[in-house]
N, C-alpha and C positions, 0 to 999 in steps of 0.2 A: 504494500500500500504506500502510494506517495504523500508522505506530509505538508501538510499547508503553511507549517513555517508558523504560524499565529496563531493565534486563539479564534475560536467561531465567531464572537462577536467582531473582529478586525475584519475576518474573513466574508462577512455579512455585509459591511460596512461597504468593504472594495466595491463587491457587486452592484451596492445600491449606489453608488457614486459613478462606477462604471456606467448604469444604464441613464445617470442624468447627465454626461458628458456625453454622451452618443445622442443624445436624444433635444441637446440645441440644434435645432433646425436653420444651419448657417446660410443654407441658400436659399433659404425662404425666407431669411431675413434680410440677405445683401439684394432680394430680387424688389422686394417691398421696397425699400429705401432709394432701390435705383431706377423703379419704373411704375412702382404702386402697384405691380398685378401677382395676383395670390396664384403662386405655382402648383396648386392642385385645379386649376380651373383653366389653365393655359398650357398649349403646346403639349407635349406627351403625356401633362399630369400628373408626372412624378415630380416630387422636391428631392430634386438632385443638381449637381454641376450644370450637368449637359443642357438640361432645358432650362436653367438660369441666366448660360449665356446664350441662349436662342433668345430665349424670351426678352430678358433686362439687358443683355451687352454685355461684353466681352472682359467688363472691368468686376460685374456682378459675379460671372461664373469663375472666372479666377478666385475672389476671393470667397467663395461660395466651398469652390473646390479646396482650397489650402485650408478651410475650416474642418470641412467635413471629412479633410486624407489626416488630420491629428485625432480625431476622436479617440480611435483605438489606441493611435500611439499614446495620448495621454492614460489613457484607461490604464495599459500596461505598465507606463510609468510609475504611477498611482499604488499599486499594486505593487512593483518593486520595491516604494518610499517604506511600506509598510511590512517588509520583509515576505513577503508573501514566496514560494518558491516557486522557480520559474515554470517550473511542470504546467503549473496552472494557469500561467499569464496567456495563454490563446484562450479560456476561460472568458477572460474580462475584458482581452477584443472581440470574443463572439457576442459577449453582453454589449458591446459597448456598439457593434454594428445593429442589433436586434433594437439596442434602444433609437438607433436613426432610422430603421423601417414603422418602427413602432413609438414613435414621440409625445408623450404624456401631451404635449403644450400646445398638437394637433389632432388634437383627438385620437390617434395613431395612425394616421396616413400620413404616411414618409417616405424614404427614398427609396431605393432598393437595395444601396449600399457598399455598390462597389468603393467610390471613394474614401470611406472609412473602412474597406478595408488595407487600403496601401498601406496605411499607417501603423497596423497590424504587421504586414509585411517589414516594416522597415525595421521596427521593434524586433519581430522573433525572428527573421532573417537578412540581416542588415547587411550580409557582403555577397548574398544568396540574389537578394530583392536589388543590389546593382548589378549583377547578371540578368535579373528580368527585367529592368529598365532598358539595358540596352537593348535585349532581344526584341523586347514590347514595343519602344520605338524605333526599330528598325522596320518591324513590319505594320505599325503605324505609317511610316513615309511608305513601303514599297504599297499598301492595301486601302491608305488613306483612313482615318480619322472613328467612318462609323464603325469599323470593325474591333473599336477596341475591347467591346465585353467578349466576345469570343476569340482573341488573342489572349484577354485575362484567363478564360477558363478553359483553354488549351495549354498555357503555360502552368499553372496553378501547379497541378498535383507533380508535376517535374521540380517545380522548386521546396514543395514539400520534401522530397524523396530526400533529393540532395541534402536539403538541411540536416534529414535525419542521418544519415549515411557517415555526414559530417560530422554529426555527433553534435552539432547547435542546437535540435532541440530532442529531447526522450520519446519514449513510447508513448507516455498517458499526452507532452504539449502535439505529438501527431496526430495522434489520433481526434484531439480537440480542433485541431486546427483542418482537419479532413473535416469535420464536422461543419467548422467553419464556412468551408469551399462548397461543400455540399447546397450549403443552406441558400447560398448565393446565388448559385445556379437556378434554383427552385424559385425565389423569389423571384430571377431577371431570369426566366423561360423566354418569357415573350422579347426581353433585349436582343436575348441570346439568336432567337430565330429572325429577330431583324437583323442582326449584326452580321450572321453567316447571307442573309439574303440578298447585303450592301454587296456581297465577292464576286460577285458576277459581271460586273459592271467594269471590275479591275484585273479581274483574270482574264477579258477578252484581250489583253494588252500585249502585244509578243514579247515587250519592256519587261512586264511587269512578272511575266512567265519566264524570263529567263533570268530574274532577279532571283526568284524564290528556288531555278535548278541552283545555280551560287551560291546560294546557303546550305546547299550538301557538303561546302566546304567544310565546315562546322564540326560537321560532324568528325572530321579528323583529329582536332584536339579535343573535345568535349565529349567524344565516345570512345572513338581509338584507344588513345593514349590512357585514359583512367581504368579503360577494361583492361587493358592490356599491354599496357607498360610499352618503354620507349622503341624497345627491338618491334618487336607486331608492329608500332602503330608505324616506323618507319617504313616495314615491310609494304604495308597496306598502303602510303601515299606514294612509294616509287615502284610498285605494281601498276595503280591507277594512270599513273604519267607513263610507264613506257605502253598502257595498253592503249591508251589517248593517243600517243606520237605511230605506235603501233597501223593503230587504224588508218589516221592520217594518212600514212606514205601507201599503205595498201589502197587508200580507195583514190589514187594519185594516177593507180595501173588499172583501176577493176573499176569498169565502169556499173556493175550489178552493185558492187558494194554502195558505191557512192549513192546510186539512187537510191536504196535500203532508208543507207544514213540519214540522207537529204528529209524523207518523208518521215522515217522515225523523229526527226530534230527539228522538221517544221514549226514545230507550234514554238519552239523558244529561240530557232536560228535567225540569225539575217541573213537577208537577201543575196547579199555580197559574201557571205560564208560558204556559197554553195559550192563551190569550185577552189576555196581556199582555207585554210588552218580557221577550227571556229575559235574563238575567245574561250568559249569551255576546256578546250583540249588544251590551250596556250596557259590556261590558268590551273591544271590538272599538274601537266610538267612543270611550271611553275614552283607548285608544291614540294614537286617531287626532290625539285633543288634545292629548297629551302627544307628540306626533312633533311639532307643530308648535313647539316649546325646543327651543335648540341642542342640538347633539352635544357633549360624552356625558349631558347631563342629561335628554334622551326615550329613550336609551335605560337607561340606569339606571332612570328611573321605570317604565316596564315592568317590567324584572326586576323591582324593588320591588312593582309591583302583581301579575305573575304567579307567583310567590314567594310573598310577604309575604302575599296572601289564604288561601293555599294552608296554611302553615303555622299561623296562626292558627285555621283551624277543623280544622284535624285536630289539631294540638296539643291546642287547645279539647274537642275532645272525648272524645280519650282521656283525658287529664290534669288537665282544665279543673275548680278545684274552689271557685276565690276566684273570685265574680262581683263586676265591679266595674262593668258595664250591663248594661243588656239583653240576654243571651243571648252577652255575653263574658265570657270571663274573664280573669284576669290572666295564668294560665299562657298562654295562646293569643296574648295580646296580647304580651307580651315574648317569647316565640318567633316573632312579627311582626317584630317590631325587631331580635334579632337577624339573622334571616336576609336582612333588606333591610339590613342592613350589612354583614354578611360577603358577600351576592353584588354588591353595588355596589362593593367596596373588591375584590376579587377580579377583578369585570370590568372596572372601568377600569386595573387593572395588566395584563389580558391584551390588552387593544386602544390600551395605552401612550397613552392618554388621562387623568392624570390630574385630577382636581378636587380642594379643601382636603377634609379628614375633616369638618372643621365644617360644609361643605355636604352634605358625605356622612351627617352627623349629623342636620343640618336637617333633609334630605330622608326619613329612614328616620323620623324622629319626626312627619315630619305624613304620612306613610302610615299608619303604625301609629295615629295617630288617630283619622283618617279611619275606616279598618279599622273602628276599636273604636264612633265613633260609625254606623256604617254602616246600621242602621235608621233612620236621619236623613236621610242621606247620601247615600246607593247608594254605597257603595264601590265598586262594578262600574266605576262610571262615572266618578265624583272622586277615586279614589285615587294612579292616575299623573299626571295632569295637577295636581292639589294638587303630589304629592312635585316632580314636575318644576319646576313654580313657583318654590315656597320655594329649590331649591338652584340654581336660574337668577339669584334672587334677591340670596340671599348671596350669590353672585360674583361680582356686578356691582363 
């Protein structure tokens, strides 16, 4: 049996303060103040972020959202003040989200709660929940904005697993916190089946489809390598490259092969790939080169390259408006760099491999070069094996 660290009336206490900080209705307040119109009677009818900044603007739903992403976290905090054991702290974020679906101060029509529960997240898995940030916002830009409750409840129980695996949080805070995920789900059914309904619209994209083949990248450090340690996972990415370079020069002679390729690759090829090396293959071998730097420096430069290309042209194109080459831009290129820093500094604390920042500096500054000279270049194919270089380099 896991002990609660306090006595039953502390223990009482938490809960009933838990369910009155979840249960201030912050976007029903910032929406009232900022437009006068009562968020259960306008637009989707939930008191949440999303329809506060439909409804009230863009200044309401921000701080609507940064109210209702701390509830839990306070709740949990709350809870820690009073020595409570951590077992329990997904407990009194599950109270703390139940009290913002369920709000004394609106009769109980409330949100549905995703926003309170990030705050939950950041609390019980705080170096977990920036791996899900970055992942969440990456397929935020590639899927666009309405997809984010079912990006949430696709990623959820992965970032459960991990935690636990990690050993961040026990048996009794997962299974609380499964409880959690569960309940979310149940409550935003209906988000959920709008949000998978929004995919259609950005799967028709051949962009957009061959952004999401790219993040099979991923899977190389973040499956490979944890299953199966540094020998396998090397095995597996310079397998991958010579069976990419493989194909390549065969379907160069065999005109059956090509055509196979051509109509299997359609949906995520370009035009101008058809007859020449596609960016997939260019960025497979890629890998392959940069697996052959030690660990964690080939695998960080993947992330950096499956990442860091990713962000730069979507950034680039939505926002992209100072060109500073050919076809980049500045916005695209510093949204390159940061996110090959924030996923490098993020992933070598999750696989307790750390390297100096200055290599972690190094390396995201000659990706992002790379990147930006990449009509030059083929960033496909020189931008992990550069990054990996440079910060092999510096830490000699």
């Amino acid at each position: 049996m896991v002990r609660m660290g306090v006595s039953f009336t502390e223990f009482f206490v938490a809960v009933v303060v838990s369910y009155l900080i979840g249960s201030i209705p912050w976007s029903y307040i910032f929406a009232r103040l900022f437009s006068g119109k009562d968020l259960r009677e306008v637009g989707t009818k939930n008191v949440g972020a999303t329809n506060a900044w439909n409804e009230s603007g863009p200044l309401a739903g921000i701080l609507g959202f940064s109210g209702d992403s701390t509830k839990s976290l306070f709740a949990v905090l709350f809870a820690y003040a009073l020595g409570i054991s951590k077992s329990w702290w997904p407990l009194f974020a599950l109270i703390a989200i139940l009290g913002h679906s369920f709000p004394i101060w609106l009769n109980g029509k409330g949100g549905v709660g995703l926003a309170a529960a990030i705050g939950a997240f950041v609390a019980l898995f705080p170096l977990e929940s920036a791996a899900f940030g970055i992942l969440g916002g990456t397929l935020w830009l590639t899927l666009d904005k309405g997809l984010a409750f079912a990006i949430v409840s696709a990623i959820w129980p992965f970032v459960i697993l991990i935690g636990y695996f990690r050993g961040t949080i026990d048996s009794l805070g997962a299974i609380l916190t499964v409880i959690m995920a569960v309940w979310l789900i149940i409550r935003g059914w209906d988000n959920l089946k709008r949000s998978y309904s929004y995919a259609r619209e950005p799967l028709k994209s051949t962009f957009v489809r061959r952004k999401l083949l790219r993040y099979m990248g991923l899977l190389f450090p973040t499956l490979a390598y944890p299953l199966w340690g540094p020998v396998v996972f090397r095995y597996i990415v310079v397998i991958s490259g010579l069976i990419a370079l493989t194909l390549e020069i065969m379907r160069r002679y065999w005109k059956g092969l090509n055509d196979i390729l051509r109509k299997a690759f359609r949906p995520v090829g370009k035009s101008e790939e058809a007859f020449k090396v596609s960016g997939t293959s260019y960025s497979l071998i890629g890998c392959a080169i940069a697996s052959l730097f030690p660990v964690p420096y080939s695998l960080i430069a993947i992330l950096m390259l499956t990442l860091g290309d990713s962000w730069a042209a979507m950034v680039g194109k939505r926002w992209g408006k100072h060109m500073w080459l050919s076809g980049k831009s500045l916005e695209g290129s510093l949204a390159c760099l940061f996110i090959c820093l924030a996923s490098g500094a993020v992933y070598m604390n999750l696989i307790s491999m750390e390297i100096s920042y200055l290599a972690l500096l190094v390396g995201a500054l000659a990706a992002t070069l790379v990147e930006g000279f990449g009509n030059w270049l083929n960033d496909n194919l020189t931008m992990a094996p550069t990054s990996a270089f440079f910060m092999w380099l510096i830490s000699l």
